[in-house]
C-alpha positions as CSV (number, residue, x, y, z in Angstrom):
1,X,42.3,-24.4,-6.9
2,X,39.4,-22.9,-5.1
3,X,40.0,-19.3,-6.9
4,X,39.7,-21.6,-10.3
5,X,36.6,-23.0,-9.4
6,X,34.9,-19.6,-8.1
7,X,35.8,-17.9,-11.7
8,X,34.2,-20.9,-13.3
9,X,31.0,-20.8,-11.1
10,X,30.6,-16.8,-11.7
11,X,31.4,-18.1,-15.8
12,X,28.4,-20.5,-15.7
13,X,26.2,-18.3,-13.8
14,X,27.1,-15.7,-16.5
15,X,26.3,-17.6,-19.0
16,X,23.0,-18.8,-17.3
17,X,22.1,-15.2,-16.6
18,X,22.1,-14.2,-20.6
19,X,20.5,-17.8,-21.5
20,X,16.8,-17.1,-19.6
21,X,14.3,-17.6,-22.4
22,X,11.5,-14.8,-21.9
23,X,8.0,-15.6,-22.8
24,X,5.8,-12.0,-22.6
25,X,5.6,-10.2,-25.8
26,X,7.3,-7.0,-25.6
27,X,3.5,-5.7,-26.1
28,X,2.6,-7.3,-22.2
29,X,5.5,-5.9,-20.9
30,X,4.6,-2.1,-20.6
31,X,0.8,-3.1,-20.1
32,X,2.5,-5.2,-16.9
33,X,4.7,-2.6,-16.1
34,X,3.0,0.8,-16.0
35,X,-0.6,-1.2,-14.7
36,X,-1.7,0.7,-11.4
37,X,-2.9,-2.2,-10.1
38,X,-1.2,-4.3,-7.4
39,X,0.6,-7.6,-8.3
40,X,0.0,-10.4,-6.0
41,X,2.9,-10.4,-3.5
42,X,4.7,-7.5,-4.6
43,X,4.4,-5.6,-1.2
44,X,6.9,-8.8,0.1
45,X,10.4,-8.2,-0.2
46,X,10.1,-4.7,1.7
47,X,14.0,-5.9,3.4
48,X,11.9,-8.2,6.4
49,X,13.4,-11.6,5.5
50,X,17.2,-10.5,4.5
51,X,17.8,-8.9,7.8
52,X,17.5,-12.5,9.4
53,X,19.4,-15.5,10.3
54,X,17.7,-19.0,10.5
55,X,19.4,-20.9,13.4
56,X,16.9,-23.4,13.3
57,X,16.7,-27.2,13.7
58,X,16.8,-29.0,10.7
59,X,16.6,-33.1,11.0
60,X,17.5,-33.4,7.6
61,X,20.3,-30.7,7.7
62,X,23.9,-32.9,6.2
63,X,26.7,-31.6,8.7
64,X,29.1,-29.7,6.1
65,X,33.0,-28.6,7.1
66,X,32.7,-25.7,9.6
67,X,29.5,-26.5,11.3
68,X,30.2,-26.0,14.9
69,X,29.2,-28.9,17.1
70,X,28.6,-28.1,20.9
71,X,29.3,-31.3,23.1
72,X,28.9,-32.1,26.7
73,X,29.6,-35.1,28.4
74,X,29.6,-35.7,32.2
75,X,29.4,-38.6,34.9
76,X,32.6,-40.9,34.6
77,X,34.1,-38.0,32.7
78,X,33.5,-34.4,32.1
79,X,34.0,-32.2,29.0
80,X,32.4,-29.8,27.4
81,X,33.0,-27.8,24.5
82,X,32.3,-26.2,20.9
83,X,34.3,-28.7,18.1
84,X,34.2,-27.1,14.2
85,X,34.1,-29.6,11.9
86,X,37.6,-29.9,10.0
87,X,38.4,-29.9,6.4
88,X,38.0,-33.8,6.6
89,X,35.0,-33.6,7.5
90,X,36.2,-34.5,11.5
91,X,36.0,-33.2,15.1
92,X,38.3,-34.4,17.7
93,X,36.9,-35.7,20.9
94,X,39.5,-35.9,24.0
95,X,39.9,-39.4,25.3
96,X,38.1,-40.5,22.0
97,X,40.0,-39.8,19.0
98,X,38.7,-38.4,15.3
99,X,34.7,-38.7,14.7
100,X,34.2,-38.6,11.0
101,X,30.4,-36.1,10.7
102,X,30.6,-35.3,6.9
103,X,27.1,-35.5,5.5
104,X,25.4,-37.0,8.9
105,X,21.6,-35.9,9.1
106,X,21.5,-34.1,11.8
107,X,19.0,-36.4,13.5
108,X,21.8,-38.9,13.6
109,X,24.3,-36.4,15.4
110,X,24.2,-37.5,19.2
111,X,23.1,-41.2,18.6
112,X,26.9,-41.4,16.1
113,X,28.5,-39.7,18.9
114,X,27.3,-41.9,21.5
115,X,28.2,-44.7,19.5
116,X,31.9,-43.6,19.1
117,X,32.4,-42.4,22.9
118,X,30.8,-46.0,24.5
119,X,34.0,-47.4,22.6
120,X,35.8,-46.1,25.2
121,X,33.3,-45.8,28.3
122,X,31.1,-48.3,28.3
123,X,28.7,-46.6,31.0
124,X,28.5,-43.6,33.7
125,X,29.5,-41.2,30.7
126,X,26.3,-39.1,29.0
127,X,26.6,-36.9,26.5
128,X,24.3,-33.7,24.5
129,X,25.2,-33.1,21.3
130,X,24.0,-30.0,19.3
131,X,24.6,-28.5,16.1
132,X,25.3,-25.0,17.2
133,X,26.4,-23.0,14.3
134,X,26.3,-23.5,9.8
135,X,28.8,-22.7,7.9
136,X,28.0,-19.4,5.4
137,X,27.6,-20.5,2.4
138,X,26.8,-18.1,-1.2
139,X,24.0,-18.5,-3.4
140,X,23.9,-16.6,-7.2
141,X,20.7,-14.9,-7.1
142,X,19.8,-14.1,-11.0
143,X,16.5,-13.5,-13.0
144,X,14.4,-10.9,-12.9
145,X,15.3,-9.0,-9.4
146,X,16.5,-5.8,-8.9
147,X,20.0,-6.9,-8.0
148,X,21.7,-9.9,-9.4
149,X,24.6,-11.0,-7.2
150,X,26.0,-13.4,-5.2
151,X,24.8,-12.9,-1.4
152,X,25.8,-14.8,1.7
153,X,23.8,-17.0,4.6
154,X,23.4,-20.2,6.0
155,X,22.2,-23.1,4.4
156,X,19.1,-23.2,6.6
157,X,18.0,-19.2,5.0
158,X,14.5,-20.1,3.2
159,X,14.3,-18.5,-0.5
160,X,12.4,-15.8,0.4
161,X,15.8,-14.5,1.9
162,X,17.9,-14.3,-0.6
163,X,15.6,-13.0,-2.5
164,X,15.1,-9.8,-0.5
165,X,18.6,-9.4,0.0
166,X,18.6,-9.6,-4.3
167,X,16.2,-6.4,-4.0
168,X,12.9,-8.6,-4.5
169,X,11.5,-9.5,-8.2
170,X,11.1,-7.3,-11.0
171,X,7.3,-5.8,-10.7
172,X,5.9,-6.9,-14.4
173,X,8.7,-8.8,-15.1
174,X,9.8,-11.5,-12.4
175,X,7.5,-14.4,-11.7
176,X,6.7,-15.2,-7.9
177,X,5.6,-19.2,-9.6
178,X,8.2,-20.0,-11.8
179,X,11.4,-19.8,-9.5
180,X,13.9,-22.6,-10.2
181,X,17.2,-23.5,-8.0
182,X,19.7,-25.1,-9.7
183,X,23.2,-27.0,-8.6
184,X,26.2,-28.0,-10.8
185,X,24.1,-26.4,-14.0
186,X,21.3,-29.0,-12.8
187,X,17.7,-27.7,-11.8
188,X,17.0,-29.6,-8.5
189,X,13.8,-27.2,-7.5
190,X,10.6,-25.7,-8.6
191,X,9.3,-23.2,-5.9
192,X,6.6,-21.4,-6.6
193,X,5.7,-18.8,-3.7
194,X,1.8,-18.4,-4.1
195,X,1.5,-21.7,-2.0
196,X,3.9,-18.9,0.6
197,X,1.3,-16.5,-0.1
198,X,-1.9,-18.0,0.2
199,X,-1.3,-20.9,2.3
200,X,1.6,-20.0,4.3
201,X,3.1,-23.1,3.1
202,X,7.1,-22.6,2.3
203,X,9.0,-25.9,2.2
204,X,12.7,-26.0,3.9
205,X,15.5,-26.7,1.4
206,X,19.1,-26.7,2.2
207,X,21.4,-25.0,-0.1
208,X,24.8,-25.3,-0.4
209,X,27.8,-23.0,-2.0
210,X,27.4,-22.0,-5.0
211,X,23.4,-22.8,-5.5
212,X,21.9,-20.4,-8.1
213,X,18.3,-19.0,-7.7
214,X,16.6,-18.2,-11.0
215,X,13.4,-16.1,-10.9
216,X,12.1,-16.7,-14.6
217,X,10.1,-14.0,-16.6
218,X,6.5,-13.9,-15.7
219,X,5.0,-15.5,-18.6
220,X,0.8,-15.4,-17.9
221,X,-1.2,-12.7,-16.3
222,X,-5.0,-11.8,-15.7
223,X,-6.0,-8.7,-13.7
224,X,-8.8,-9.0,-11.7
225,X,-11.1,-6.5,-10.3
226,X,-14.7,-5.9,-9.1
227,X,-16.8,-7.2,-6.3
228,X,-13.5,-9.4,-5.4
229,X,-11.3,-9.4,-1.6
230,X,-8.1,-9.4,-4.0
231,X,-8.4,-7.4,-6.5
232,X,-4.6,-7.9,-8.1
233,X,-2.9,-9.1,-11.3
234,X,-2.9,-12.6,-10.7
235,X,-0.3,-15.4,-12.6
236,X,-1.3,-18.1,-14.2
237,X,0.8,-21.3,-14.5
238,X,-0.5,-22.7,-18.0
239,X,-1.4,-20.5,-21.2
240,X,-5.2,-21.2,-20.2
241,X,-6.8,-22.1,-16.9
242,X,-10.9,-21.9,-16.1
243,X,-12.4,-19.2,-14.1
244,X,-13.1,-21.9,-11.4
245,X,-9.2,-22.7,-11.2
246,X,-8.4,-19.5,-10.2
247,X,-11.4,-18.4,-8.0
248,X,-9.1,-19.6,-4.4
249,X,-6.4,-16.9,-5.6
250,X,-9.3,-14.0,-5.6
251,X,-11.6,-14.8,-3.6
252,X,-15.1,-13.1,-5.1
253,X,-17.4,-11.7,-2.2
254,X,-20.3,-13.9,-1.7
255,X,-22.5,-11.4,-3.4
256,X,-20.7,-11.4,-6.7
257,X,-23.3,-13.4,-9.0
258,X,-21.4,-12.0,-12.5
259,X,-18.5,-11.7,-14.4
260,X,-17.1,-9.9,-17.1
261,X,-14.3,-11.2,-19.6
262,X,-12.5,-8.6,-21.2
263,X,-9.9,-10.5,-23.9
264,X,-7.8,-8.5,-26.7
265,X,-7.1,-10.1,-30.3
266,X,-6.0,-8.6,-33.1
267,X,-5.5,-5.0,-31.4
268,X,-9.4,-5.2,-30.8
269,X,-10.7,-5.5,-27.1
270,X,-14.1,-7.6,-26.9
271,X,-15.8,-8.1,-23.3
272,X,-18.1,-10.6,-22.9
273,X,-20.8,-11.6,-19.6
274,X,-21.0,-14.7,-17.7
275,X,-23.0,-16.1,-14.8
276,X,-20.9,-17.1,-12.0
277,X,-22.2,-20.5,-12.5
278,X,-20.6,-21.0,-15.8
279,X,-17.3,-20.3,-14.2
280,X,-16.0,-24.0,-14.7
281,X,-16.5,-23.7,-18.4
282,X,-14.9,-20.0,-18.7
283,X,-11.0,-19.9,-20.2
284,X,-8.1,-17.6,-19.2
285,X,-5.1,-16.5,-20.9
286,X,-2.5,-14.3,-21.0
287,X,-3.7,-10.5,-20.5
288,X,-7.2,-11.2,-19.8
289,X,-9.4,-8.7,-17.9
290,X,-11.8,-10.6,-15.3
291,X,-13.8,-9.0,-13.1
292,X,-17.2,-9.9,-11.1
293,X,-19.7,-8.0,-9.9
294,X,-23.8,-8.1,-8.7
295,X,-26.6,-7.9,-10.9
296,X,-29.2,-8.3,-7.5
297,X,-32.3,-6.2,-6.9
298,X,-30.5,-4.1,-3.8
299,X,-33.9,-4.3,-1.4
300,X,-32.2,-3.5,1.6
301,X,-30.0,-0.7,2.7
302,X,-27.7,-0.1,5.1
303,X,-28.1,3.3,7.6
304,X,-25.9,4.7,10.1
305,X,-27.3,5.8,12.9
306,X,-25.0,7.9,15.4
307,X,-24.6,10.5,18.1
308,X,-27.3,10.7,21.0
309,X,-29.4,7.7,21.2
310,X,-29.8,4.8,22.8
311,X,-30.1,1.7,19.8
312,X,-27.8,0.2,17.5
313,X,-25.5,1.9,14.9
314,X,-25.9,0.2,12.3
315,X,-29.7,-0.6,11.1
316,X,-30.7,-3.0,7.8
317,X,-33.9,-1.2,6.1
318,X,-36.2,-1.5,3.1
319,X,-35.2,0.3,0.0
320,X,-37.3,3.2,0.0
321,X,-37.6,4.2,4.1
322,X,-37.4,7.5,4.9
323,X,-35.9,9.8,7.3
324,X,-39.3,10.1,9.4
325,X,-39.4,6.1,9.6
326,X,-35.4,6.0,11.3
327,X,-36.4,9.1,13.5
328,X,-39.8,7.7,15.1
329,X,-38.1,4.6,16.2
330,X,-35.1,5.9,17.4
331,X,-34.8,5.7,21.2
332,X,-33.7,9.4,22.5
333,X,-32.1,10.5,25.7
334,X,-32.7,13.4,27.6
335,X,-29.8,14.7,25.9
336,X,-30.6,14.2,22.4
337,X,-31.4,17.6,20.2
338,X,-34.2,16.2,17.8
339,X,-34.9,19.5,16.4
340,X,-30.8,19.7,14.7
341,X,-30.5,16.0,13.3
342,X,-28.2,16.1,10.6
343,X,-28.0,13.7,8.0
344,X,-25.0,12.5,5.6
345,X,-24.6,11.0,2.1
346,X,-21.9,9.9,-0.1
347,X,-23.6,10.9,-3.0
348,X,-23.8,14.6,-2.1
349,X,-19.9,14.4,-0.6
350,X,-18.9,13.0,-4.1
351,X,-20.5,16.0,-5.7
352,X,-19.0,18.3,-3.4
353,X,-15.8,17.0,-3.9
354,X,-16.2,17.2,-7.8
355,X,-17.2,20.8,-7.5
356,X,-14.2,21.8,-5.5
357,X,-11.6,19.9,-7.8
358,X,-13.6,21.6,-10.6
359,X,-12.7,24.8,-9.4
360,X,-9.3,24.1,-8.2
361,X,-8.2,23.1,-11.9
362,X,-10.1,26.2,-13.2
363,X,-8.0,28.1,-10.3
364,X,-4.6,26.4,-11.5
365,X,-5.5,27.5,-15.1
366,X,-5.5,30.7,-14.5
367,X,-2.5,30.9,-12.7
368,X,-0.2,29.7,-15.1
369,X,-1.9,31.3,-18.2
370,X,-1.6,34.9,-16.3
371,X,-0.1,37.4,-18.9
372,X,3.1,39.5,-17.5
373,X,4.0,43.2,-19.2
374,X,7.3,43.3,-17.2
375,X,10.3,41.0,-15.6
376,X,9.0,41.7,-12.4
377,X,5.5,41.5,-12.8
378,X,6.6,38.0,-14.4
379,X,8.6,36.8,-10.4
380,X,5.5,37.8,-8.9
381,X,3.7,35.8,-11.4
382,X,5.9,33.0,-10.8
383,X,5.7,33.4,-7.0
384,X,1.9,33.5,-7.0
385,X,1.8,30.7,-9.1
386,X,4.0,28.9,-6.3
387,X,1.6,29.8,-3.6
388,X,-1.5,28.5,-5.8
389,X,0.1,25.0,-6.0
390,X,0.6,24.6,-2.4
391,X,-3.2,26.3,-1.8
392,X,-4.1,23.5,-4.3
393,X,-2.5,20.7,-2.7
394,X,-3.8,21.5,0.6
395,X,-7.6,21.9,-0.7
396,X,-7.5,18.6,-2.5
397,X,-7.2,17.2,0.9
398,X,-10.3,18.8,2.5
399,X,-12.9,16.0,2.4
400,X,-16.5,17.6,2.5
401,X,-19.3,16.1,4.8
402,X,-21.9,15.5,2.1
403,X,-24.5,16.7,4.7
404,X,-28.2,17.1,3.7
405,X,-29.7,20.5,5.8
406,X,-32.7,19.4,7.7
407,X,-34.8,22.1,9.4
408,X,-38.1,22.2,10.7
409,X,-40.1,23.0,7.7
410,X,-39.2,20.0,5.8
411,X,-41.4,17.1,5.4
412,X,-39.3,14.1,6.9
413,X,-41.6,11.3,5.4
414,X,-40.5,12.4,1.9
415,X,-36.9,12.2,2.6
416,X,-36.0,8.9,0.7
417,X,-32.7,7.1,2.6
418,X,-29.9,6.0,0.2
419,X,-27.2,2.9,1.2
420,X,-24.4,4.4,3.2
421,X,-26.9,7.4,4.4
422,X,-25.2,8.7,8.2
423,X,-28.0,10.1,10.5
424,X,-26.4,11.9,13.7
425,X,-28.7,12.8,16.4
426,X,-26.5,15.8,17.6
427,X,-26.3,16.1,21.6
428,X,-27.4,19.3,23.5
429,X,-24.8,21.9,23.3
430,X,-24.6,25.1,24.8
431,X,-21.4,26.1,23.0
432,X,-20.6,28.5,20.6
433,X,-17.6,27.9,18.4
434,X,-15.6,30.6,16.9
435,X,-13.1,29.5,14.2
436,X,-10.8,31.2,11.4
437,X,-9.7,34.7,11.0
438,X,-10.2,36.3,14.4
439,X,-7.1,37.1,16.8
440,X,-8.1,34.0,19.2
441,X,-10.2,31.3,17.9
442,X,-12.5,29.6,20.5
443,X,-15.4,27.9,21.8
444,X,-17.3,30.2,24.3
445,X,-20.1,29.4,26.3
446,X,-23.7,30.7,24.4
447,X,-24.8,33.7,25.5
448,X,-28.6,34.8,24.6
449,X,-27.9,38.7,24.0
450,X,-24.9,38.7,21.7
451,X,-24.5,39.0,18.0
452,X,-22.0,37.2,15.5
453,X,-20.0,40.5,16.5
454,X,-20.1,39.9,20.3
455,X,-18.9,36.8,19.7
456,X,-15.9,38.3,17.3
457,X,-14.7,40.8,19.7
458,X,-14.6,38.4,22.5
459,X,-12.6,36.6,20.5
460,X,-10.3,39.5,20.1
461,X,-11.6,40.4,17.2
462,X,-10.8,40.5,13.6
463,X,-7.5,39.3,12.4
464,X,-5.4,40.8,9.9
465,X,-6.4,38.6,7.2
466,X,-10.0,38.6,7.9
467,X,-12.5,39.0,4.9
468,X,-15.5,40.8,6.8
469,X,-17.8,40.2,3.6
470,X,-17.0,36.6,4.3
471,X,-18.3,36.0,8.3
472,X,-20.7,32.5,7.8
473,X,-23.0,31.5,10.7
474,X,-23.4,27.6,10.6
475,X,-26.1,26.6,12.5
476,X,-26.4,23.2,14.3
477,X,-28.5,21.9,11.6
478,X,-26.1,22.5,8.7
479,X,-28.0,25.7,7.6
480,X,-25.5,28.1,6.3
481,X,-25.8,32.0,6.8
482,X,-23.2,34.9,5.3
483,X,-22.9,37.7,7.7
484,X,-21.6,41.0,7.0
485,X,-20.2,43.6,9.2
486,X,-22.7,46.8,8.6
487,X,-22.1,48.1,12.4
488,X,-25.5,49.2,14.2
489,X,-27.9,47.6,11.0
490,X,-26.6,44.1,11.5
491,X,-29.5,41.8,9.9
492,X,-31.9,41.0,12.8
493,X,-32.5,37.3,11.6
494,X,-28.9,36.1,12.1
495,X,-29.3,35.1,15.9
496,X,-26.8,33.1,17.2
497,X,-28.0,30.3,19.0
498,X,-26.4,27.2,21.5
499,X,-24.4,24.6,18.9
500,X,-24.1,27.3,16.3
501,X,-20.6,28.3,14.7
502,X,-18.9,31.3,13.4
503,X,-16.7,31.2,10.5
504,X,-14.7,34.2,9.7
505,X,-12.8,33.6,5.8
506,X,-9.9,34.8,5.2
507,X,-8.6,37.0,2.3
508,X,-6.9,36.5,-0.9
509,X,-3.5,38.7,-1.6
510,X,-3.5,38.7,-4.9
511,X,-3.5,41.7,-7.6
512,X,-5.0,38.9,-10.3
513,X,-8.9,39.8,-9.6
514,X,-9.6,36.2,-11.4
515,X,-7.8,34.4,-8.9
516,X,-8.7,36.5,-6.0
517,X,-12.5,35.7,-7.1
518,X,-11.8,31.6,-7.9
519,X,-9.6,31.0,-4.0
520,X,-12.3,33.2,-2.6
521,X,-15.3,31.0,-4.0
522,X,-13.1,27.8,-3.0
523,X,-12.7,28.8,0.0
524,X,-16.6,29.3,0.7
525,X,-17.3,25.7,-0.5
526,X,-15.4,24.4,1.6
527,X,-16.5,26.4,4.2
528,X,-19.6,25.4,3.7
529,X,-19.3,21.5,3.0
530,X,-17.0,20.3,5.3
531,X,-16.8,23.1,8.2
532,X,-13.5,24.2,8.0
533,X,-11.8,27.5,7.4
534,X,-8.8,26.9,5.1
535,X,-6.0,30.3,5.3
536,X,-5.8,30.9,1.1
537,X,-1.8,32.3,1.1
């Protein structure tokens, strides 16, 4: 009988699996699918919720066959012991008899056994009553997750539970509002998890055998983006909601004053501007593009101000303060090196950076368009090309400083901050770094009478791979100077002075002169804009 009736539940579930009615457009889905923007909750069935058990008091929990009931009693009589409820729905008490528990709240456990034990001792016997252990039950898990099935757990396990041990939902497909249980073919539940998400808010439910969890096709979406703290694709539970409805999911900063409506109709995509005031009157619908943002006059800025100093490290000024204004305020220590302040901005970082990947790409070009006469010319080729991928790879990492070189001839008061601008006020040093191509890299104390080539041959001197055209001297300021080994006619003007460093490049093995030229030039800009000496092959 009970093998009958578990064909026919995996039959209706079957049945119910092939019977969801989807409601996206098969246009929405790949837009929903291939979107590189978050969905809202994905990142929560990462396996955290299926690895647990919920042994947790339930008052409303209905006592089912095979609950475990632990039971003390003591004073005119002792026992104490675990009792499982019996196919009857029954435990057996010593002394007492049968005590029928079958779909008892568990708030009424201890005050029903009391009852039934003081027909027997009327006083000087005391009892505790806990339900100790559920019975497992199996809940259908079907929908949009990653792994339909039947799963296992108590009937105390929240939702969220079975749906991780299901694999989570579908990203672009499953909804996280529009999850449905369902009983005997019945719905009994609406759960929708942003209420989990935003609130924390889950409400207990108590399955039972054979419960089916649904997770229905997502059916409305808006992505959101701009001056937001959550900028996700977002669900919507009707076909069209107001701006104003949906503001608590995504939370706009408090300087966001605008936003932008981008809507598609008729394969044409129209975008139209709002004031964040008119937010109540604004509709949504499915695949909207909404997005807010700041039209303010920015009068203020924000400036960093690090290293040696005594003051605070972060300083609100007027748009259009200059360096001189930050630097005749600052309070120095005895330690601070006014003359080498360095100063550092995203703006010139950026265009580092965009330089760099500029001729990285150029670099990659050339070594997979390289022309080969002969087979093996061609598994050098192919070799090289390997080693220009990984040189690649590693380069793109390399974040350059964006620094702005200050020396002494500049005019300060015409040196315009921008937001984000880092000043460092660089501490006395009396160091002399040494990094790159030489035998033993290292930071040696300065001394006064030795040259970059001192320096190098305390160092142990050149290493293999050294490029000697290629030996920088970056000064404390920024100030970048190339250096070339020319014996007893070394350039006079390259004196190494305390906080200075010495770069020594590396070369390029490579019989393709073109790329020799490009990883050689890549290597000096990032040299030169982030200090760092990056080995080519």
């Amino acid at each position: 009988m009970n093998q009958f009736k578990n064909i026919l539940m995996i039959i209706l579930f079957t049945v119910q699996l092939f019977s969801i009615e989807t409601n996206l457009k098969e246009s929405d889905i790949p837009r929903l699918q291939n979107s590189p923007k978050a969905y809202f909750g994905e990142d929560i069935f990462q396996g955290n919720f299926k690895e647990n058990q919920q042994f947790r008091y339930n008052p409303n929990y209905l006592i089912n066959v095979g609950d475990v009931i632990s039971l003390k009693m003591w004073g005119a009589y002792e026992f104490s012991s675990d009792l499982t409820v019996d196919k009857q729905g029954n435990i057996f008490v010593p002394k007492v008899g049968e005590v029928y528990l079958l779909g008892l709240s568990n708030h009424k456990l201890k005050s029903t056994l009391q009852s039934a034990i003081k027909r027997v001792y009327n006083s000087n016997v005391y009892i505790y009553a806990d339900l100790k252990q559920y019975q497992p039950i199996s809940v259908f898990v079907s929908g949009s997750v990653r792994k339909i099935g039947l799963y296992n757990g108590l009937s105390t396990d929240s939702i969220l539970q079975f749906i991780d041990k299901a694999g989570g939902i579908l990203r672009g497909q499953g909804s996280y509002r529009d999850i449905v249980i369902q009983r005997d073919n019945q719905l009994i539940k609406n759960i929708d998890l942003y209420q989990f998400l935003l609130n924390g808010k889950i409400e207990m439910f108590q399955f039972k055998n054979g419960d089916v969890i649904v997770v229905n096709p997502v059916r409305n979406f808006i992505e959101v983006g701009g001056d937001v703290n959550r900028p996700y694709i977002f669900e919507l539970l009707s076909d069209v909601s107001t701006v104003q409805e949906v503001m608590r999911f995504i939370m706009p900063k408090p300087t966001a004053n605008k936003l932008m409506l981008t809507t598609w109709e008729n394969s044409q995509e129209t975008t139209n501007e709002y004031s964040l005031n008119e937010a109540s009157t604004v509709t949504l619908s499915r695949g909207n593009k909404l997005s807010f943002f700041s039209d303010y006059y920015v009068n203020n800025l924000e400036i960093k101000v690090e290293g040696e100093h005594r003051g605070s490290k972060k300083i609100m000024v007027k748009k259009g303060t200059t360096l001189y204004d930050i630097l005749k305020n600052v309070k120095y220590t005895p330690l601070s090196n006014i003359k080498n302040v360095r100063i550092y901005r995203k703006s010139v970082a950026k265009t580092q950076k965009e330089l760099i990947e500029r001729m990285l790409k150029d670099l990659e070009a050339r070594a997979f368009t390289s022309d080969s006469s002969t087979v093996e010319e061609a598994n050098i080729r192919n070799k090289e090309s390997e080693m220009v991928i990984k040189f690649v790879q590693r380069a793109r990492k390399i974040e350059p400083l964006g620094q702005v070189v200050v020396n002494n001839e500049d005019n300060l008061d015409e040196i315009y901050l921008e937001e984000g601008d880092r000043i460092v006020i660089p501490k006395h040093s009396n160091i002399v770094v040494i990094q790159g191509e030489v035998n033993i890299p290292n930071a040696l104390a300065y001394r006064a009478r030795y040259s970059i080539e001192d320096y190098i041959r305390v160092c142990g001197g050149y290493g293999d791979r050294a490029n000697k055209d290629k030996v920088l001297l970056l000064k404390a300021n920024g100030e970048v100077f190339q250096h070339t080994d020319v014996g007893f006619f070394e350039t006079p003007s390259l004196k190494v002075e305390a906080g200075d460093s010495i770069l020594v490049l590396g070369k390029t093995d490579s019989k393709n002169i073109l790329i020799t030229s490009s990883v050689t030039q890549i290597l000096y800009q990032i040299a030169v804009g982030a200090a760092v000496v990056l080995r080519a092959f």
